[in-house]
N, C-alpha and C positions, 0 to 999 in steps of 0.2 A: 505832857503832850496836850495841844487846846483840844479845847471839847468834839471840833469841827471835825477831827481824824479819829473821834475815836469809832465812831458806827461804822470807820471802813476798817481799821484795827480788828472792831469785833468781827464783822463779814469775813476778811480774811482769815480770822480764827477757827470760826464754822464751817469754812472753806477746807483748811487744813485739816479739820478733823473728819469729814467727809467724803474728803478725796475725789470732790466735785470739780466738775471744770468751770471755769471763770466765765462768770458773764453778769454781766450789768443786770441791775435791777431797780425798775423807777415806783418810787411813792407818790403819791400826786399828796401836794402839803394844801393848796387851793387851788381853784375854778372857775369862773365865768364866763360870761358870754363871748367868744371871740379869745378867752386868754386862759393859760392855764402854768402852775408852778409844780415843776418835778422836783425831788429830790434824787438824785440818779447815785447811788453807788456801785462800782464798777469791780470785780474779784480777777479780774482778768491780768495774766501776766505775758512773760517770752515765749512760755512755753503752749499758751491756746492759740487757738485757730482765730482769723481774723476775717469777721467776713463783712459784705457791703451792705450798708445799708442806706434809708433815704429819711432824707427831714420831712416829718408828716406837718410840722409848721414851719413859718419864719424862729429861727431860734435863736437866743441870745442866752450862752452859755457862762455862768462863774464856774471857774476853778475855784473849790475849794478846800481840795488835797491827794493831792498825792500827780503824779505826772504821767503823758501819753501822750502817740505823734497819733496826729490827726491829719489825713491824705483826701482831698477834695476831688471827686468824679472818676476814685478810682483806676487811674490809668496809671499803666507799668511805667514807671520814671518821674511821676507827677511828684511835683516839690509837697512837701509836707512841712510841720510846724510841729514844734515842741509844746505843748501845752502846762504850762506850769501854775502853783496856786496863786490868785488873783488876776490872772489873766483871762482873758473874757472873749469868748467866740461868736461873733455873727455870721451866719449860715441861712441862705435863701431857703424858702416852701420847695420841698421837689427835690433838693440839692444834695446829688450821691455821696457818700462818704464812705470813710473807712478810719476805726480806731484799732491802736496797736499798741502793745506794751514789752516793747523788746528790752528798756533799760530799768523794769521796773513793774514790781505787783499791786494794780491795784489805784482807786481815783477816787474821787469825790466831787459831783458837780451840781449847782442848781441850775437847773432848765426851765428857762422862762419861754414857751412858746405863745407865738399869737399865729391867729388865721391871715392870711394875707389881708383881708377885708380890714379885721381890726386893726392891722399894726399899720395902713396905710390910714387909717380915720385918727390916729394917736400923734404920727409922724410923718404923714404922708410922704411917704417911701417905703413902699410893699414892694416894688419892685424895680428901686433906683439900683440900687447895690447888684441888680442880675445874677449873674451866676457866681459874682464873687464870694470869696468867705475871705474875712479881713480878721485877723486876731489884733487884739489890744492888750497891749503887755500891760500890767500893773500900776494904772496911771493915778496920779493924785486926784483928777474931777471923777474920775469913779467911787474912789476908796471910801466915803460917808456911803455910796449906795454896797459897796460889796461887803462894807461891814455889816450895816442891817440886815443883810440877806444871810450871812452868816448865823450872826445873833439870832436871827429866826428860826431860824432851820434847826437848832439845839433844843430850841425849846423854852430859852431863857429868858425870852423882848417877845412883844405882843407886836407881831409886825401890822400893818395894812398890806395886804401883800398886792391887792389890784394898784393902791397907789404906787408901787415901787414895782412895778412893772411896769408901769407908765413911764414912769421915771426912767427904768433904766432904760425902758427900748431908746425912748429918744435920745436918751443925752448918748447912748452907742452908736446912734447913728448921725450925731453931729458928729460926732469923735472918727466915725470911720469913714463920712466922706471926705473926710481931708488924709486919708493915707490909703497906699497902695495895700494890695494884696500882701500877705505875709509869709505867706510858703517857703521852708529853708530851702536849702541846698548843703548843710554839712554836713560832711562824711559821718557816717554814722559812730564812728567808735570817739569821735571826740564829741557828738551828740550826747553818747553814754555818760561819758566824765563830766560834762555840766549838769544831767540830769540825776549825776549820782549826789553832785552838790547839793543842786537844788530842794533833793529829797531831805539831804542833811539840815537844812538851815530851816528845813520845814519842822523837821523833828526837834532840834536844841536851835532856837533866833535868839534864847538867851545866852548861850553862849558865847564867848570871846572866839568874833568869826573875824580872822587877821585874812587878807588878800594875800600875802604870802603863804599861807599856811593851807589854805583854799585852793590855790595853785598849785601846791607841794601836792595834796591830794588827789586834784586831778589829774598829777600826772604832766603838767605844762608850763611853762613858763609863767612869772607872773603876767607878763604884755599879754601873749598869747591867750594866756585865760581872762585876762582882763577884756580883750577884744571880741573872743569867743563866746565869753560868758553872756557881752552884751546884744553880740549879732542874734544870741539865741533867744533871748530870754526879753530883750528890750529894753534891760535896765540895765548896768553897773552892778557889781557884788554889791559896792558901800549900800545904793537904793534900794537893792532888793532885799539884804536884809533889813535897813530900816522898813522898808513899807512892809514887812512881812510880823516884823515889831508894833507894827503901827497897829495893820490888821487886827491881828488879836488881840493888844488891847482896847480899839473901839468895840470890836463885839464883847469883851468881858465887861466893857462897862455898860452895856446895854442890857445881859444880862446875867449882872454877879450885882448883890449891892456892897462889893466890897470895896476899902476905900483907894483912891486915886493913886496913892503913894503906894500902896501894897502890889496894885497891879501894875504900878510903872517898875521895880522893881524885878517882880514875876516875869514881865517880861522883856528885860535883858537894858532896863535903861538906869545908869550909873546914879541918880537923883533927881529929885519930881521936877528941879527947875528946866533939865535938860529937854524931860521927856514934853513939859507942859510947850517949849519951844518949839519939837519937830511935832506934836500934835498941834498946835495950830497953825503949823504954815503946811502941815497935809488937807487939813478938815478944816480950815477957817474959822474953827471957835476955841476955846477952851475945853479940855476934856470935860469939866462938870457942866459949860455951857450945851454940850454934845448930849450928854446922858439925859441935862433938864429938858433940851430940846424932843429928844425921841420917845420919851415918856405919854401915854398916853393922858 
């Protein structure tokens, strides 16, 4: 399992042995003027209560494990979103919410808030996006910033963490003014069956994850899951487990010093020539170009 699930592994452990009800709990990793970085682990499942609450900042949310539908202003019928790991939430200052874990215990997310003042001085757009909440599935111009954020967050990489905040507000906000709102509409019980996958590929992405076999498990068709999978999620099976490949081994090489080939291997890619190929048309350099580059 990558390092990134295990603090929510452990919570849910102490969870179950406690016989506590689920609720999120945030660490602040750093701070400054105008900006601040959460670590938020979540213990919440089907069976707790779900209640409303409000963005105390502009926030710009990483998945980074485990899954939950996330329902914007609260209202009885309101489309909601599947949130899954690497996918990334923009949510206005003020902006009611509600999170819920019907297909699944339990999350992992970093939380990058800014004051509306600072994030309009960074990106001048504190308040273009309005009342929107725009999700961005697992995109390639994120994945060098969701992996550093990862890598940080373990303990592993000496992040700058004000610089990648910077970084990420704005490049999410070039990203999200060119798409619409994100909010699904599928029925919940095939909702369940992609986020049961999801959960899977998050646990074994080195495993041999076949599109028929994936199907067979969900329950669906391969078209069907192949169309389903991508309505939900924003990416294709083949994408999301490569980028979910990819993930983990950017953060392992920022922080593991262990070598290239060991971790192309580890996670789930057949020989270093392969994996050297879809790491740089993800991240644009070579994996040890990638390591030298983020090194302090």
């Amino acid at each position: 399992m990558a390092k990134i699930a295990v603090a929510l592994e452990q919570a849910l452990e102490r969870r179950a042995t406690n016989g506590t009800a689920g609720l999120p709990a945030a660490r602040i990793i750093a701070e400054g003027d105008g900006w601040v970085v959460e670590d938020v682990v979540c213990t919440a499942g089907p069976d707790d209560r779900v209640y409303e609450e409000q963005h105390s900042h502009v926030r710009v949310a990483v998945v980074a494990a485990g899954t939950f539908q996330y329902r914007a202003d609260c209202q009885r019928g309101a489309a909601r979103t599947l949130m899954t790991p690497g996918s990334v939430l923009l949510a206005a200052h003020g902006q009611s919410f509600e999170c819920s874990h019907e297909h699944g215990t339990g999350d992992r997310c970093l939380s990058f808030g800014y004051t509306p003042e600072y994030f309009e001085s960074l990106t001048g757009d504190a308040g273009r996006h309005g009342r929107r909440v725009v999700r961005l599935p697992p995109l390639r111009e994120l994945s060098p910033l969701v992996a550093r954020a990862c890598a940080g967050v373990t303990g592993g990489a000496d992040v700058a963490w004000e610089e990648l905040s910077i970084e990420l507000g704005a490049r999410v906000v070039d990203l999200a003014n060119g798409c619409s709102p994100t909010m699904s509409r599928v029925p919940s019980a095939v909702e369940a069956r992609v986020s049961r996958i999801v959960r899977r590929i998050e646990e074994h992405p080195d495993a041999a994850l076949r599109l028929k076999s994936l199907a067979r498990d969900a329950g669906l068709s391969p078209y069907h899951f192949l169309r389903t999978f991508e309505q939900i999620t924003g990416a294709t099976p083949h994408q999301y487990v490569r980028r979910t490949r990819l993930r983990q081994a950017a953060s392992r090489l920022l922080a593991e010093p262990g070598q290239v080939l060991e971790i192309a291997l580890d996670c789930g890619f057949g020989d270093v020539s392969n994996f050297n190929h879809a790491f740089r048309a993800e991240f644009g350099v070579s994996p040890r170009q990638f390591r030298r580059a983020s090194l302090p």
